[in-house]
N, C-alpha and C positions, 0 to 999 in steps of 0.2 A: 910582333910579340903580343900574345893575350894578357889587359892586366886584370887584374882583382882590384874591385872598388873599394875601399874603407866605408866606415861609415861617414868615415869627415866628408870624402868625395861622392856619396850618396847622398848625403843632405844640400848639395851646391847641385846633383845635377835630380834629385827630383822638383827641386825648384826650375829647372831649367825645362824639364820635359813636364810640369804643369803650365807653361807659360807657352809652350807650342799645341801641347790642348786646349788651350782656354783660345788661342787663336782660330784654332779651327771652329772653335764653336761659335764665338765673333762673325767671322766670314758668311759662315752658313745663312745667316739672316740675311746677306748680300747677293746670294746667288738668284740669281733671277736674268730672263730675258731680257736683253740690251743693255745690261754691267760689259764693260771691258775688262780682259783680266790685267791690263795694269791699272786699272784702279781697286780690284781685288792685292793687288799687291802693293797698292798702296797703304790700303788698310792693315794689312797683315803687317809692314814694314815700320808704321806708326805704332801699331800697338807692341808691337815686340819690343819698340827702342823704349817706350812708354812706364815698362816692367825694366829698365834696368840693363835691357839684355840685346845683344848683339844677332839681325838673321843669316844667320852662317851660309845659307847659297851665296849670299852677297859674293860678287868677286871671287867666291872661291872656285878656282883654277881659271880664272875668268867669267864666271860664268856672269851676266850682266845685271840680274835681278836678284829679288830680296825671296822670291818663292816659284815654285815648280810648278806651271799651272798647263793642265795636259787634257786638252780636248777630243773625245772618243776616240780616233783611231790613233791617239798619241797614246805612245806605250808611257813614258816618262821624261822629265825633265825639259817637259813646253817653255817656252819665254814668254813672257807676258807681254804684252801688247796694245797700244792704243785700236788698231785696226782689228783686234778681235772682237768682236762682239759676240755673246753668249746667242743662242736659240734655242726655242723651245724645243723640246726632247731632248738635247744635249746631254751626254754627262760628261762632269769634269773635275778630276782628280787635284787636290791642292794640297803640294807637300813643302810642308813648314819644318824648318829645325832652328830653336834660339840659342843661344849659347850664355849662358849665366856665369858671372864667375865677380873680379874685385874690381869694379868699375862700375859709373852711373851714367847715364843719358850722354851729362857733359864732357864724360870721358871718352864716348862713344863720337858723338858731335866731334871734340877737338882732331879725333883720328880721320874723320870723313874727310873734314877738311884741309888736312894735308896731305891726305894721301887717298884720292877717293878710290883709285883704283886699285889698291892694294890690298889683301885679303887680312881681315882681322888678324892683330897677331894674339898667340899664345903665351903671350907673358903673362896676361892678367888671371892667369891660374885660372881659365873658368874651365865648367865642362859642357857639354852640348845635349839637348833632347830632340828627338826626330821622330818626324808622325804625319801622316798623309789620307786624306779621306777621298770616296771618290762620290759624288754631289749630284743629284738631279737637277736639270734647269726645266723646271716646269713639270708639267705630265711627258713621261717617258712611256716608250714601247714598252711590251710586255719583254720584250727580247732585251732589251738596257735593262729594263730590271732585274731580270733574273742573273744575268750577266755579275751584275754589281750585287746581290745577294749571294751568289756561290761563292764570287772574291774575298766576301768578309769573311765567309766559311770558314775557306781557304789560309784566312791569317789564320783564326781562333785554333781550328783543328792542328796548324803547325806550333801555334805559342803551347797547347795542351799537351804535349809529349817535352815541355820542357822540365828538367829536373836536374837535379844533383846527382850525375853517375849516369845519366841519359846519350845517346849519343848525336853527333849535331846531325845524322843523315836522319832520321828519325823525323826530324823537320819539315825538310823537302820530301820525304816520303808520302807523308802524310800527307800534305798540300797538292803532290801531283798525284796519287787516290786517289782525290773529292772533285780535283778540277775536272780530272779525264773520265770519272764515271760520269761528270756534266756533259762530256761531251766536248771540254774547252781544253784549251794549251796553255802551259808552263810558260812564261819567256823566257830563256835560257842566261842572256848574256846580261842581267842584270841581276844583281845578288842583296841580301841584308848583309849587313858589318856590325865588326865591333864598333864599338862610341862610346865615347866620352872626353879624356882629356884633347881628343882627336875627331873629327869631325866623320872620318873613316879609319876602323883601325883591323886587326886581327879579334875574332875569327871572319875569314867568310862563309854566309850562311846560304847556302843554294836552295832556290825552293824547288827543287824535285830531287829525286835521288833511289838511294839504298836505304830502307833501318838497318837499324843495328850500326853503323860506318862510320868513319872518321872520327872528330875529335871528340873527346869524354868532356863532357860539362862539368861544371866546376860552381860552387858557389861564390859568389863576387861578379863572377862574368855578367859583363852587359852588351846587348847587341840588337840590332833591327830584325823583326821579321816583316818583311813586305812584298807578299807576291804579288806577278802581274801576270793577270789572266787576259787569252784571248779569245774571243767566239772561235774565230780563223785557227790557223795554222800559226807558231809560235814564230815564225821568222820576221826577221824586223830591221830596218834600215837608218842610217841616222841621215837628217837633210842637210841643207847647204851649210847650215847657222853651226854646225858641229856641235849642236845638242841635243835638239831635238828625236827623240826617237818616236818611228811610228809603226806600224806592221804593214807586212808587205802588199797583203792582199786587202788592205784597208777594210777591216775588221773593227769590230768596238773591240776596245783593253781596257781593264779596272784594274784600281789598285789599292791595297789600305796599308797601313803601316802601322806597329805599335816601337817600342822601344821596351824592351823585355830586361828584367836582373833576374840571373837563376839565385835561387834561395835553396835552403836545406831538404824544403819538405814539394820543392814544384817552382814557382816563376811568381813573380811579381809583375802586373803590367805598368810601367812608371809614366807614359801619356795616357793614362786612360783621365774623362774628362772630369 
């Protein structure tokens, strides 16, 4: 079910989607050759609980870390790793979502340690903000770059056809446009979501598509747009770890993410930094 946000539930979750931007911005002075990305996830994981607030990959559905950390030919949702080591040219996509809600550090603390594998729960009435950038390590190709310049395109031009009365394929329309006049691929099987009191809710938002299609926006609605673009061919496999996704033909993939509320007159972007 799609909900409508109040403004009570807007004021808990723009603080929540300021607290996963201000993270990304943290990070970025971190990315550099020979960081591991579980020490990128470390920080991220410190400064989140630091604010109050809870990192929703934590455990959720298992998943082992506190953020998404996905090295070029990873399409999304990398594990972070002592054994990674970043390199020059790399790029590498870091997707953070906090969860803000009526709990502090200690409250956070006292749940770790009873139950460290278990996925935050939802009593504590919070809601969640979600956002993902994708990083150079160093001097990159001209081909990483541009790659990663169409992808942020890619979001902006899907978040710009947001509106009150707009329709969600309008979205994905747009995004697979910009990417395919690049030359690049959609991913198919990875979508944006609603969010909020839910870490993934209704609508799903596909980034390619038909305008004009499916469901009619609504003001209140909030939801991710995050496409993932590839140089390659859009096919893609998950590894052993049953997370990890990467493309088949081992391609560079970008990816950016905002967390969007449709409003009366257009979109609000609630991570922007």
């Amino acid at each position: 079910m799609v909900t409508i946000k109040t403004e009570e539930d807007l004021k808990i979750m723009r603080e929540a989607c300021k607290i996963a931007a201000e993270t990304l911005n943290i990070i970025e002075k971190h990315i550099e050759p020979g960081i591991t990305t579980i020490e990128l996830n470390k920080i991220c994981h410190d400064y989140i609980l630091s604010k109050d607030c809870y990192p929703s990959p934590y455990n959720y559905k298992g998943f082992p870390k506190s953020i998404c950390s996905s090295v070029n030919d990873v399409i999304c949702h990398g594990i972070p790793s002592a054994k990674h080591k970043l390199k020059q040219g790399d790029i590498i996509n870091i997707d953070v979502t906090a969860y803000k809600g009526q709990f502090t550090k200690e409250d956070i603390d006292a749940f770790l340690k009873k139950s460290p594998k278990g996925y935050f729960p939802n009593f504590f009435q919070g809601f969640h903000g979600d956002t993902n950038r994708t990083y150079y390590v160093g001097k990159v190709s001209p081909e990483a770059k541009k790659l990663v310049e169409v992808t942020y395109e890619c979001m902006m031009k899907g978040i710009a056809t947001v509106k009150h009365g707009s329709k969600i394929g309008d979205i994905g329309s747009a995004i697979q446009k910009y990417a395919e006049s690049n030359k690049y691929s959609v991913v198919r099987e990875f979508t944006g979501h609603g969010i909020g009191r839910k870490f993934h809710e209704e609508p799903t938002v596909l980034h390619y598509g038909v305008e004009g299609t499916g469901m009619t926006l609504k003001k209140g609605m909030t939801f991710t747009i995050e496409p993932m673009i590839n140089i390659g061919k859009y096919n893609m496999k998950i590894l052993k770890d049953d997370w990890t996704a990467v493309t088949v033909d081992g391609s560079l993939s970008a990816q950016f993410e905002h967390t969007i509320l449709v409003t009366d007159d257009g979109y609000e972007i609630l991570t922007l930094a």
